[in-house]
Biopython code that builds the backbone (N, CA, C, O; Angstrom):
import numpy as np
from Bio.PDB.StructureBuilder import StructureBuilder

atoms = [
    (1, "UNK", "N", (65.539, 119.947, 42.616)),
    (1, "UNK", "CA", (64.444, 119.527, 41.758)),
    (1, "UNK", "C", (64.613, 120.180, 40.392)),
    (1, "UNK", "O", (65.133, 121.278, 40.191)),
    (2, "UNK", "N", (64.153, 119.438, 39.570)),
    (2, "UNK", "CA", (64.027, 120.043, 37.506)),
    (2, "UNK", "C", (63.323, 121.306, 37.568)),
    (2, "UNK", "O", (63.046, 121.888, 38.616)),
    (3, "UNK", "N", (63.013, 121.752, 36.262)),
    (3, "UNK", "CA", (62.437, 122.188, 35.562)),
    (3, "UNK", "C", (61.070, 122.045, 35.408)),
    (3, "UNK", "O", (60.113, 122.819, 35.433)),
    (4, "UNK", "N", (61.276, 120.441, 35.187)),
    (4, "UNK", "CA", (60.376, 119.628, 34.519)),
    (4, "UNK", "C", (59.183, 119.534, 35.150)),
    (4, "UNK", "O", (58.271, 119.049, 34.480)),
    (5, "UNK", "N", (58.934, 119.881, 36.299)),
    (5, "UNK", "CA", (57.518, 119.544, 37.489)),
    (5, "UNK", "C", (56.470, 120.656, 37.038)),
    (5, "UNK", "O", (55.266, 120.456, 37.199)),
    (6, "UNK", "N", (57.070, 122.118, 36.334)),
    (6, "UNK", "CA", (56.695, 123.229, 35.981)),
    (6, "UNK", "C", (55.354, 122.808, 34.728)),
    (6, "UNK", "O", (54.316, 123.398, 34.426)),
    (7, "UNK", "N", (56.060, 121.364, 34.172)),
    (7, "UNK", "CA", (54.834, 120.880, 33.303)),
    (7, "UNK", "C", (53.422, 120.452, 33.894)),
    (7, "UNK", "O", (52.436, 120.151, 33.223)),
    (8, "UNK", "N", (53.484, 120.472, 34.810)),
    (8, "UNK", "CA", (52.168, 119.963, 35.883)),
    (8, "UNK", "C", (51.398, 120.958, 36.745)),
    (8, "UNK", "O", (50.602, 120.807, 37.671)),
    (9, "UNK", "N", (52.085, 122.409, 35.907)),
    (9, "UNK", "CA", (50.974, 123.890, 36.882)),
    (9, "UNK", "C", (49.796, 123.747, 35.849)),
    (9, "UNK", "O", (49.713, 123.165, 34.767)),
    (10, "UNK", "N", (48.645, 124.729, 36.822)),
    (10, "UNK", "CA", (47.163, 123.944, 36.737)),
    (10, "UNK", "C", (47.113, 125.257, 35.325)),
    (10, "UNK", "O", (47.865, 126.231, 35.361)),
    (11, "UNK", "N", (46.267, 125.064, 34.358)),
    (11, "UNK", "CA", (46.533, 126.119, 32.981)),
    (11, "UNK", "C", (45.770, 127.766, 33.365)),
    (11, "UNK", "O", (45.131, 128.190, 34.328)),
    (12, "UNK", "N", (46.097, 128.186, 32.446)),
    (12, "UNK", "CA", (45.600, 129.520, 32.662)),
    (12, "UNK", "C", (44.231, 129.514, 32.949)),
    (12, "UNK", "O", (43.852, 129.968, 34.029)),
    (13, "UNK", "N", (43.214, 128.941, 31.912)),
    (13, "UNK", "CA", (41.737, 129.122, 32.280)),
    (13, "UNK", "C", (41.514, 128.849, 33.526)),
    (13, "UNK", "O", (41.058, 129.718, 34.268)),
    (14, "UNK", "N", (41.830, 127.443, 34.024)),
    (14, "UNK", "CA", (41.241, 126.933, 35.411)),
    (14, "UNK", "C", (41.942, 127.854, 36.520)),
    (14, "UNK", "O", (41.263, 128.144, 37.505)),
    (15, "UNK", "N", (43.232, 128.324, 36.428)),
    (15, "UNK", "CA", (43.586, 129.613, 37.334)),
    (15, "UNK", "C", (42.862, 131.093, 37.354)),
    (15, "UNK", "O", (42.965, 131.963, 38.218)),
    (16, "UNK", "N", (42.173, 131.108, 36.254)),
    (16, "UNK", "CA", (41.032, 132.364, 36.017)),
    (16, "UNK", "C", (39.882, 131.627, 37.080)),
    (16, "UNK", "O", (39.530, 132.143, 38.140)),
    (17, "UNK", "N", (39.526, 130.692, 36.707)),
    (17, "UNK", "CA", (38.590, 130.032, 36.847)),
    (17, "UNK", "C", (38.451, 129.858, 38.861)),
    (17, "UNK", "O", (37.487, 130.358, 39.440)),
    (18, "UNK", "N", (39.187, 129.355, 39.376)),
    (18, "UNK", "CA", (39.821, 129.396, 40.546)),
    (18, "UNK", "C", (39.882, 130.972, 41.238)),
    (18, "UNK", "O", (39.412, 131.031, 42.374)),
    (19, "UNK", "N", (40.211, 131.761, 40.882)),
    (19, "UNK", "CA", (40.355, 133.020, 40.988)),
    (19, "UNK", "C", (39.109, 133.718, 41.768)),
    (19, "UNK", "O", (38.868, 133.926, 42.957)),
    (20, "UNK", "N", (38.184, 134.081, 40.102)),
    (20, "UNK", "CA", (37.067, 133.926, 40.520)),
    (20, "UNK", "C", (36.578, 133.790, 41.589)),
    (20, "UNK", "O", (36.244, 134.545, 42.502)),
    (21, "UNK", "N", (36.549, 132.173, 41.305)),
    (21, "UNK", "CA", (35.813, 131.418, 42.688)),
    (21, "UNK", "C", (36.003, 132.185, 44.175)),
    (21, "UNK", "O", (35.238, 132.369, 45.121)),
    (22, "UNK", "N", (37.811, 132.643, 43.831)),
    (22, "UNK", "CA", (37.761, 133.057, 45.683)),
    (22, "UNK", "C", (37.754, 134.573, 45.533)),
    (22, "UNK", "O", (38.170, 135.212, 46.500)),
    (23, "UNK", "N", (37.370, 135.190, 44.537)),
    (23, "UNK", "CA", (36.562, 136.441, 44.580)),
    (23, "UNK", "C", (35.221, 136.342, 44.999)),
    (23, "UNK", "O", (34.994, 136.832, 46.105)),
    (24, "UNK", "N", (34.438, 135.921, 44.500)),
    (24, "UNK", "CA", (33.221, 135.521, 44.633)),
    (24, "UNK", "C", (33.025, 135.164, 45.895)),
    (24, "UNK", "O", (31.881, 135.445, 46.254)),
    (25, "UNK", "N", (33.717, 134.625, 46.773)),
    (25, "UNK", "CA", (33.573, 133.865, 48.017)),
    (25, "UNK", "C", (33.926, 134.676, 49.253)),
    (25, "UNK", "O", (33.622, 134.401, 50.414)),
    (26, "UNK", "N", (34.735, 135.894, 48.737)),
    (26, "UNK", "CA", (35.414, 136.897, 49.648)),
    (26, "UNK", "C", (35.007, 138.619, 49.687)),
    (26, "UNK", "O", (35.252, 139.575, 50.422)),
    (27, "UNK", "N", (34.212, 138.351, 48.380)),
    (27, "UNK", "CA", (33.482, 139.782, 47.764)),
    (27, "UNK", "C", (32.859, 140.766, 49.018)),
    (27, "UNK", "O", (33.147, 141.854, 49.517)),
    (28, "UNK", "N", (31.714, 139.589, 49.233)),
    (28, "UNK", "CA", (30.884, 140.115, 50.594)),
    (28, "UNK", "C", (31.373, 140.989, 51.197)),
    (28, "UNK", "O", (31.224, 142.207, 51.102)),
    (29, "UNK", "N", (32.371, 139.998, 52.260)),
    (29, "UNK", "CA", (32.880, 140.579, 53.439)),
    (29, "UNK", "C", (34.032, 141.859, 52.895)),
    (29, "UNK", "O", (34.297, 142.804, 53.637)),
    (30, "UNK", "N", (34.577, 141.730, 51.660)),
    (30, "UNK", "CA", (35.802, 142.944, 51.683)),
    (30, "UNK", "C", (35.362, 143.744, 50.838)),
    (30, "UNK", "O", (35.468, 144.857, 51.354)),
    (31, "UNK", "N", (34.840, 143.856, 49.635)),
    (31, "UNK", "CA", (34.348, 145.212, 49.114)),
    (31, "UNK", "C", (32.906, 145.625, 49.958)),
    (31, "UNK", "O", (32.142, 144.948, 50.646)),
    (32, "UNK", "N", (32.920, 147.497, 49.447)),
    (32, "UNK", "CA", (32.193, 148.056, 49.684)),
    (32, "UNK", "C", (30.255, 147.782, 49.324)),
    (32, "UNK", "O", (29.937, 147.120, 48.335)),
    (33, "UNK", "N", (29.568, 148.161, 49.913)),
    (33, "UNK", "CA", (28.382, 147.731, 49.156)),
    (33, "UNK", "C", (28.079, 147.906, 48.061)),
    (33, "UNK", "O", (27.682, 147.077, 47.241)),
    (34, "UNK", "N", (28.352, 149.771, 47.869)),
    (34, "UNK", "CA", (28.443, 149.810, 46.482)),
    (34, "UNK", "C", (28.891, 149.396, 45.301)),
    (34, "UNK", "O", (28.255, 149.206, 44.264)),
    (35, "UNK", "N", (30.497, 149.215, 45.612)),
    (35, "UNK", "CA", (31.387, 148.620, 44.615)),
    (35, "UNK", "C", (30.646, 146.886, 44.845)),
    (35, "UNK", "O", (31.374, 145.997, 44.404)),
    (36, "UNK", "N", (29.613, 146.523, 45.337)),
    (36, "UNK", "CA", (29.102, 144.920, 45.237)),
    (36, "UNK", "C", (28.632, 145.163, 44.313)),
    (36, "UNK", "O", (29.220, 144.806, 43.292)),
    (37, "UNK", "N", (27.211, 145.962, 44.173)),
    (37, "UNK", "CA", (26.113, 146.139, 43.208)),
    (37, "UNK", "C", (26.585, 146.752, 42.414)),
    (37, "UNK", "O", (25.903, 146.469, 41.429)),
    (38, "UNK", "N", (27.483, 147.597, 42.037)),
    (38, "UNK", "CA", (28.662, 147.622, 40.522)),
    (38, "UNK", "C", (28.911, 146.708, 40.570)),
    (38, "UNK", "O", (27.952, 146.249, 41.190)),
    (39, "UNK", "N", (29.467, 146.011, 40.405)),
    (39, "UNK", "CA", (30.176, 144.553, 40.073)),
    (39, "UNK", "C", (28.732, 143.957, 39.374)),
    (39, "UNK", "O", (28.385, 144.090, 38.200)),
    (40, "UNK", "N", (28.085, 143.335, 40.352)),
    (40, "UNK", "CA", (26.815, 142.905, 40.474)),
    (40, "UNK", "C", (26.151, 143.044, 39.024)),
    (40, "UNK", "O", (25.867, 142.141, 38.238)),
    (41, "UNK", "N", (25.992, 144.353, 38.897)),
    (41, "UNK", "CA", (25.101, 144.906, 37.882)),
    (41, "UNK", "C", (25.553, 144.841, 36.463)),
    (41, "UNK", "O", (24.979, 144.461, 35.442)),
    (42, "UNK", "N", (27.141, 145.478, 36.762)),
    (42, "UNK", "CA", (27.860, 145.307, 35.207)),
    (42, "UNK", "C", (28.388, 144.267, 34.884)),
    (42, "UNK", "O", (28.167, 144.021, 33.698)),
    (43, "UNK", "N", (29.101, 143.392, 35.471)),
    (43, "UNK", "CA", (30.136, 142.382, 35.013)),
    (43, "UNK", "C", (29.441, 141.708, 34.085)),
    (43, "UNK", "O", (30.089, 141.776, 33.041)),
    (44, "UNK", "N", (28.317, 141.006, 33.905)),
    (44, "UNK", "CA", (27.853, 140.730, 32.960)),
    (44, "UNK", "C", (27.945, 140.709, 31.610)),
    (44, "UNK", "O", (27.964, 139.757, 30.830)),
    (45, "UNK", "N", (28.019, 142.313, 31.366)),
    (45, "UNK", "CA", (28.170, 143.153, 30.100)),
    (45, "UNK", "C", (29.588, 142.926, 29.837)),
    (45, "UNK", "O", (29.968, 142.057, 29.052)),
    (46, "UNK", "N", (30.720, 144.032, 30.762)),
    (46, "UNK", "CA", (31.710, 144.514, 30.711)),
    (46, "UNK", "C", (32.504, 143.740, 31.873)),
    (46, "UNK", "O", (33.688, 144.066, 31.792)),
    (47, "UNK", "N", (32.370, 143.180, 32.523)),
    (47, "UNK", "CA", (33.329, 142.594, 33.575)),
    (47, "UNK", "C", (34.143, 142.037, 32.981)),
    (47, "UNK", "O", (33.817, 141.620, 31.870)),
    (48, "UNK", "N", (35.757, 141.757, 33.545)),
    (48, "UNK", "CA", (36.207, 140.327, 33.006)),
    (48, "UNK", "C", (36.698, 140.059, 34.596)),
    (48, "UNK", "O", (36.350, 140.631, 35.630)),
    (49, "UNK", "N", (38.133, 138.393, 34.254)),
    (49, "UNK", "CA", (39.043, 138.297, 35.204)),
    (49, "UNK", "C", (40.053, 137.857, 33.730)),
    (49, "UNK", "O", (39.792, 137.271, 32.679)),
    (50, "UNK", "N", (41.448, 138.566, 34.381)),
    (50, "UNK", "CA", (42.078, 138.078, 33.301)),
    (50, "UNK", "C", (43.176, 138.318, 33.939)),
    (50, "UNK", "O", (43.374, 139.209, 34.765)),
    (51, "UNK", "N", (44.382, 136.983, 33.304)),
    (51, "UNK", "CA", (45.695, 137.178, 34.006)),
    (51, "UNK", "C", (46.903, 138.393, 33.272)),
    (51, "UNK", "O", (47.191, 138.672, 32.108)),
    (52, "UNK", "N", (47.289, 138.797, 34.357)),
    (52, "UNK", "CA", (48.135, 140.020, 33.978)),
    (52, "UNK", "C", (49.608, 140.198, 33.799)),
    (52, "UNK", "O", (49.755, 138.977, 33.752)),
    (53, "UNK", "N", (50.662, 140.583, 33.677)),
    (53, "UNK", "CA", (51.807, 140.033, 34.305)),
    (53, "UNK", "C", (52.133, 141.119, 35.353)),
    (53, "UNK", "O", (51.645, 142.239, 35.503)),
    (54, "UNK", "N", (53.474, 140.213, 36.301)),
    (54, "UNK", "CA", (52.839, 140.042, 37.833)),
    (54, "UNK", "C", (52.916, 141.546, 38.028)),
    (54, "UNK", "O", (53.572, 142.029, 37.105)),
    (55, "UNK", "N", (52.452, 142.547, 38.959)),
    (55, "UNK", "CA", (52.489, 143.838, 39.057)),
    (55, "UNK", "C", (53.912, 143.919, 40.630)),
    (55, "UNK", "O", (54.447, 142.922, 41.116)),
    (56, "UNK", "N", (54.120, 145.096, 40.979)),
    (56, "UNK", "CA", (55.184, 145.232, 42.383)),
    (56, "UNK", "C", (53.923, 145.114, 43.484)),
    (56, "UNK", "O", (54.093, 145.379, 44.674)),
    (57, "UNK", "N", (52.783, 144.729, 42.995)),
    (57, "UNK", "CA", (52.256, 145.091, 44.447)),
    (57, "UNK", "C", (52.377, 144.407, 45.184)),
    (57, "UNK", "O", (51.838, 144.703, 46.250)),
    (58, "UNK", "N", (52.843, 143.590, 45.144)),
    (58, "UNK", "CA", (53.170, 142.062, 45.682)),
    (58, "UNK", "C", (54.612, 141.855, 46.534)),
    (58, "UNK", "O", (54.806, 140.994, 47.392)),
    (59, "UNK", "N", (55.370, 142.659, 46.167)),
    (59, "UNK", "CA", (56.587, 143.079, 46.870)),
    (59, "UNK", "C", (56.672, 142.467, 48.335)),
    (59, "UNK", "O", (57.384, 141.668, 48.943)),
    (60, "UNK", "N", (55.379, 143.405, 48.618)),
    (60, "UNK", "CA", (55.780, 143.086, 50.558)),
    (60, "UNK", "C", (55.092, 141.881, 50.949)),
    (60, "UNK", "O", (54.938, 141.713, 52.159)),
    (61, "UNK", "N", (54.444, 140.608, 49.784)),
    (61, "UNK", "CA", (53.937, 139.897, 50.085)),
    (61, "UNK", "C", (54.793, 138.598, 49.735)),
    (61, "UNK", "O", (54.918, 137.597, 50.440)),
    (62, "UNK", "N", (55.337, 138.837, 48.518)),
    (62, "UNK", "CA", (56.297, 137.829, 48.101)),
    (62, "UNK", "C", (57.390, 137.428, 48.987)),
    (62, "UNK", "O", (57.655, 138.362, 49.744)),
    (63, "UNK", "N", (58.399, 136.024, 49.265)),
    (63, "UNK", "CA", (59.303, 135.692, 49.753)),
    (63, "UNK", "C", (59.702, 134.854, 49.237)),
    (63, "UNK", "O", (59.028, 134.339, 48.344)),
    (64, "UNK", "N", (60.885, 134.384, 49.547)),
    (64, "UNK", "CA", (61.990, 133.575, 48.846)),
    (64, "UNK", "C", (61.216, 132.080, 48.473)),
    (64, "UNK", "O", (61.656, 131.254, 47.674)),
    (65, "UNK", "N", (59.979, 131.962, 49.249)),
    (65, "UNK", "CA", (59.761, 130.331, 49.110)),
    (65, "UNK", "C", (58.344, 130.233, 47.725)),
    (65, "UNK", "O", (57.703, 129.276, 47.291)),
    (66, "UNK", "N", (58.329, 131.633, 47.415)),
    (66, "UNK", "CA", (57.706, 131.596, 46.348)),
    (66, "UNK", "C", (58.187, 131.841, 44.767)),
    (66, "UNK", "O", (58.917, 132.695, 44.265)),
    (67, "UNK", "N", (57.616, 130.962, 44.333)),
    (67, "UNK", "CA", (58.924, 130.532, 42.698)),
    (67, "UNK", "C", (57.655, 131.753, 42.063)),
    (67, "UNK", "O", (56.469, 131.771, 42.395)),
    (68, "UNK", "N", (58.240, 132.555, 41.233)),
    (68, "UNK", "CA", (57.270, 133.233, 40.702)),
    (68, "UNK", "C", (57.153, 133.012, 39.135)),
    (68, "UNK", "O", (56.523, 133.648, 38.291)),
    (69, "UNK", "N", (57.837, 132.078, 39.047)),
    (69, "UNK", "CA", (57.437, 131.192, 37.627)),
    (69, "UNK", "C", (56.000, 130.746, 37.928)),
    (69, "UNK", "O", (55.057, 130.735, 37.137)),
    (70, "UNK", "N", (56.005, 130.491, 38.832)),
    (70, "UNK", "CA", (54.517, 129.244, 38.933)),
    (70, "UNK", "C", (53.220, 130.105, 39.940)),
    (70, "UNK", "O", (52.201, 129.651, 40.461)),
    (71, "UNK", "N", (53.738, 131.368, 39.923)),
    (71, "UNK", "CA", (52.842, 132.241, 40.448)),
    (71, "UNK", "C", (51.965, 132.707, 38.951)),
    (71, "UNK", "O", (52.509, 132.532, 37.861)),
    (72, "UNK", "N", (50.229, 133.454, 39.082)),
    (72, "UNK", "CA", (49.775, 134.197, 38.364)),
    (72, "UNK", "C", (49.476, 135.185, 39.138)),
    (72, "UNK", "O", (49.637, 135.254, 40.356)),
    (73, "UNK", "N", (48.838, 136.305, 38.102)),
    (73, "UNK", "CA", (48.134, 137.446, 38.425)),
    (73, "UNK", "C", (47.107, 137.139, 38.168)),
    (73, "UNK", "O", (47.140, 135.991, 37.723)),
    (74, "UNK", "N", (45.847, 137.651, 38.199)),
    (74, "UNK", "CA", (44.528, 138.045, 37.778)),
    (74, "UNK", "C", (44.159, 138.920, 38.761)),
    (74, "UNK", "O", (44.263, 138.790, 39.981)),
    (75, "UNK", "N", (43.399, 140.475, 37.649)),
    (75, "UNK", "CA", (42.663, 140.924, 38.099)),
    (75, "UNK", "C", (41.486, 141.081, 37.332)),
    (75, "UNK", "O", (41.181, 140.962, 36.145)),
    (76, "UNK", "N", (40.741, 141.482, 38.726)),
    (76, "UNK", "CA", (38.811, 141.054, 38.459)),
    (76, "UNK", "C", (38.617, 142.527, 37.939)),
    (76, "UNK", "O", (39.406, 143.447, 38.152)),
    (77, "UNK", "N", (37.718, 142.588, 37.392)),
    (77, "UNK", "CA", (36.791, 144.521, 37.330)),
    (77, "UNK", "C", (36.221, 144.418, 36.017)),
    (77, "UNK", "O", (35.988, 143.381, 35.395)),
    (78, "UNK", "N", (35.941, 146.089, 35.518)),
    (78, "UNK", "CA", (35.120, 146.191, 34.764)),
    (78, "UNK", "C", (35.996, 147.163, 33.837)),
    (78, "UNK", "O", (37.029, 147.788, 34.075)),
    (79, "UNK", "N", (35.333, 147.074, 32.889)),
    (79, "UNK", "CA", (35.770, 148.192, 31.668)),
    (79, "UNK", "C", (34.610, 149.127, 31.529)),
    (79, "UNK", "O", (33.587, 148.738, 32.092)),
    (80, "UNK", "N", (34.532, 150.440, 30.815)),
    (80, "UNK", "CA", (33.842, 150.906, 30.198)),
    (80, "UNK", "C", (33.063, 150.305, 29.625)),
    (80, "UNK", "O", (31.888, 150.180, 29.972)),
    (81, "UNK", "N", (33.820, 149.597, 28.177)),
    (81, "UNK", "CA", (32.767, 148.968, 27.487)),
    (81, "UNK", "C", (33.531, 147.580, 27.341)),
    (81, "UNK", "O", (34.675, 147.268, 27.668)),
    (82, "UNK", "N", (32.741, 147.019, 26.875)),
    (82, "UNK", "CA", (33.211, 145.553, 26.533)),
    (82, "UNK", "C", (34.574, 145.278, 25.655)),
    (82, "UNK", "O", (35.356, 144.336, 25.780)),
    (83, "UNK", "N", (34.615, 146.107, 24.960)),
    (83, "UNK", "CA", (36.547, 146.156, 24.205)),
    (83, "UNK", "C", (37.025, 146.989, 25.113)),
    (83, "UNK", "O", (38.222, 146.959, 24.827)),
    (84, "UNK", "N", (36.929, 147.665, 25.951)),
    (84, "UNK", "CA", (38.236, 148.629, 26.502)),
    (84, "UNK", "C", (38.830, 147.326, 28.111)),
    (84, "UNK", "O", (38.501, 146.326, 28.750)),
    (85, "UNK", "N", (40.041, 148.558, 27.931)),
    (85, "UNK", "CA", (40.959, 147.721, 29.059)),
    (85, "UNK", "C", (40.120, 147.600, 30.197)),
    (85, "UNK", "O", (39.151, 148.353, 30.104)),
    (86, "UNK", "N", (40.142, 146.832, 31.383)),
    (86, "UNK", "CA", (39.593, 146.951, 33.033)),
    (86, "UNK", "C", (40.308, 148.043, 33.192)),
    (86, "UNK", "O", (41.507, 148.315, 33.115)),
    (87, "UNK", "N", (39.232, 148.678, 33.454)),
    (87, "UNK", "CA", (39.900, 150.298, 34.466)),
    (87, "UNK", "C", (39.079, 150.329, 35.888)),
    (87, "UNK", "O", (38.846, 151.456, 36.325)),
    (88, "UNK", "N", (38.754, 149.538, 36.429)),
    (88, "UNK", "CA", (37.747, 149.537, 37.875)),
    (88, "UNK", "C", (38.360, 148.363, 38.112)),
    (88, "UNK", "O", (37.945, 147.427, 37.428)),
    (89, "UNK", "N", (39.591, 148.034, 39.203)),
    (89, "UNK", "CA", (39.765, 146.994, 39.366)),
    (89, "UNK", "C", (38.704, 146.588, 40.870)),
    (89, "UNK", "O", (38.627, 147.580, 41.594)),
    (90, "UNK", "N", (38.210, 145.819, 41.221)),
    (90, "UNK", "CA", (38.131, 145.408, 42.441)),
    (90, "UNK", "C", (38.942, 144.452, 43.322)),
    (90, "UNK", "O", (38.850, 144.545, 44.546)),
    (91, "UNK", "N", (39.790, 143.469, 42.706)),
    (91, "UNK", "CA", (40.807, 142.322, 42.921)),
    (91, "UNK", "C", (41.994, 142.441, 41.992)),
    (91, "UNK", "O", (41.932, 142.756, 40.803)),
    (92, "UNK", "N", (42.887, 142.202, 42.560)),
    (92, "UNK", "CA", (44.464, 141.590, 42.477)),
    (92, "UNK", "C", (44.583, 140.479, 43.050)),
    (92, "UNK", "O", (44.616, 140.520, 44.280)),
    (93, "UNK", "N", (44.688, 139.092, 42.359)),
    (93, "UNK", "CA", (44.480, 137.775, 42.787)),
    (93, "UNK", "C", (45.954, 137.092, 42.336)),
    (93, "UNK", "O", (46.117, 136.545, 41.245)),
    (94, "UNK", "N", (47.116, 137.231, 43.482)),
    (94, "UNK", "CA", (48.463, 136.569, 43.074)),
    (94, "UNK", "C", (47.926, 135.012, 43.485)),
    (94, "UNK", "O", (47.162, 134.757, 44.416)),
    (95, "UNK", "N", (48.481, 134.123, 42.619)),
    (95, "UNK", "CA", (47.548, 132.585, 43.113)),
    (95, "UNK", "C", (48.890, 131.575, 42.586)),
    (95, "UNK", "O", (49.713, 132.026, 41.790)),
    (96, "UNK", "N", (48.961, 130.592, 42.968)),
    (96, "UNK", "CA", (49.608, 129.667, 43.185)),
    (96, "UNK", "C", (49.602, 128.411, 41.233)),
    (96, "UNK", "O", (48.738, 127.535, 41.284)),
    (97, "UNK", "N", (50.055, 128.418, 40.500)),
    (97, "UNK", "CA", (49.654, 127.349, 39.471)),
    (97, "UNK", "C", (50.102, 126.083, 39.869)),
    (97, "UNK", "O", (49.673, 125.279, 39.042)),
    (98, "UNK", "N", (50.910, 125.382, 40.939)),
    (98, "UNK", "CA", (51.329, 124.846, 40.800)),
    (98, "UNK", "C", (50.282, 123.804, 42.181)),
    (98, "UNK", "O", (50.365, 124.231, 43.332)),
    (99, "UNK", "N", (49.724, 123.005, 42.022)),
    (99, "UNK", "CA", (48.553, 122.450, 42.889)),
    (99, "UNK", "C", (49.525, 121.757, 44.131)),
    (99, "UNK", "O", (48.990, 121.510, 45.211)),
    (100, "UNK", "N", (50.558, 121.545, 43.977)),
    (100, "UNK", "CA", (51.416, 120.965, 44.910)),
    (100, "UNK", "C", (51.866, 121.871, 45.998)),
    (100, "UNK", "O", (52.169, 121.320, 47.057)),
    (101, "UNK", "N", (51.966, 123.214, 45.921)),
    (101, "UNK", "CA", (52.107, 124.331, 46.694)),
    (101, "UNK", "C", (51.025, 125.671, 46.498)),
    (101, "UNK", "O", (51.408, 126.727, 45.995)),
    (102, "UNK", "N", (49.535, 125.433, 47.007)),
    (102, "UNK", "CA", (48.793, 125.977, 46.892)),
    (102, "UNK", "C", (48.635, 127.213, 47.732)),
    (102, "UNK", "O", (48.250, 126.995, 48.881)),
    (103, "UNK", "N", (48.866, 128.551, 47.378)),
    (103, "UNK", "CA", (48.815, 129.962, 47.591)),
    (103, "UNK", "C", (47.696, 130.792, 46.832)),
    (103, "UNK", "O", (47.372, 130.657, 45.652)),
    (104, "UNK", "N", (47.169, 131.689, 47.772)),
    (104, "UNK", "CA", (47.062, 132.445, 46.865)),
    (104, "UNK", "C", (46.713, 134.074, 48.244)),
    (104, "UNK", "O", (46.349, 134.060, 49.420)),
    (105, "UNK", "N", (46.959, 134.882, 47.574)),
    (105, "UNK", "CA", (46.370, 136.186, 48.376)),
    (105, "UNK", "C", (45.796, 137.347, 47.370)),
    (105, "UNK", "O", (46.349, 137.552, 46.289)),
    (106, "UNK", "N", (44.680, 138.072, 47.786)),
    (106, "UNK", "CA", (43.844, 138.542, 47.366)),
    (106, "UNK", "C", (44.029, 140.509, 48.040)),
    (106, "UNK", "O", (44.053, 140.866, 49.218)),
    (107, "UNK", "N", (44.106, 141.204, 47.058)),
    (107, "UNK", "CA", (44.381, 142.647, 47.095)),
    (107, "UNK", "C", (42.924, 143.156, 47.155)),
    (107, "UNK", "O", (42.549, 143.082, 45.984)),
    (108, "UNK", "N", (41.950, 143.614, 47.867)),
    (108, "UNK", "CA", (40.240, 144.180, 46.844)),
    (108, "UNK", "C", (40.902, 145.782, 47.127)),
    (108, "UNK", "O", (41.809, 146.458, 47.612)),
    (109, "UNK", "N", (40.057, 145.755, 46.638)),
    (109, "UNK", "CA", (39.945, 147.654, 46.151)),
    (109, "UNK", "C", (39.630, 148.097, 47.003)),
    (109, "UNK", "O", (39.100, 147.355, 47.831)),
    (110, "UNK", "N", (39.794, 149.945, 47.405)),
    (110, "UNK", "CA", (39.641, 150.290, 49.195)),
    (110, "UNK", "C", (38.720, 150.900, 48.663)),
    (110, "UNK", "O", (37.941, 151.563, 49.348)),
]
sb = StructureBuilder()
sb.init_structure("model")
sb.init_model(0)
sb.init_chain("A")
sb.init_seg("    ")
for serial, (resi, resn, name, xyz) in enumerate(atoms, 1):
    if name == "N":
        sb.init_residue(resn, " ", resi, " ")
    sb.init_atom(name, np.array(xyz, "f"), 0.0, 1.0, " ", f" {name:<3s}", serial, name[0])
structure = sb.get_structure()
């Protein structure tokens, strides 16, 4: 197969966007209570999700049948303040761009 199919991964926003979603959907059950109502309370202000480039944590998760061209990162958390970097991550969201081979696995914070 081309190159060329690489023109048809889903864009950055809607992969933020997507992300999210299966943070939000998985929050409950895997973070702590506390780290909920942080989240909860700040993201508002200071939260983001934003894609990263890809980190090793992924190492023992990655395999040959994953093109990591068409893989993202995003992680979820909070900053201090609204200009500083996320330093509270709660998620590492490796996710799939390419809608034809849909992946994704989710890291939360211990």
């Amino acid at each position: 197969m081309t190159a060329t199919h690489n023109t048809n991964l889903i864009d950055e926003d809607e992969i933020i966007e997507i992300a999210y979603d299966l943070f939000l959907e998985g929050a409950m059950d895997n973070l702590e209570p506390a780290d909920q109502l942080i989240f909860a309370l700040q993201f508002e202000e200071c939260g983001a999700a934003e894609i990263v480039p890809i980190t090793d944590h992924w190492q023992m998760i990655l395999t040959n049948e994953l093109e990591l061209k068409t893989l993202s990162e995003v992680v979820i958390g909070l900053a201090k303040t609204a200009e500083d970097e996320l330093d509270d991550i709660f998620a590492r969201i490796l996710i799939s761009r390419d809608p034809k081979k849909p992946f994704h696995h989710i890291l939360w914070k211990n």
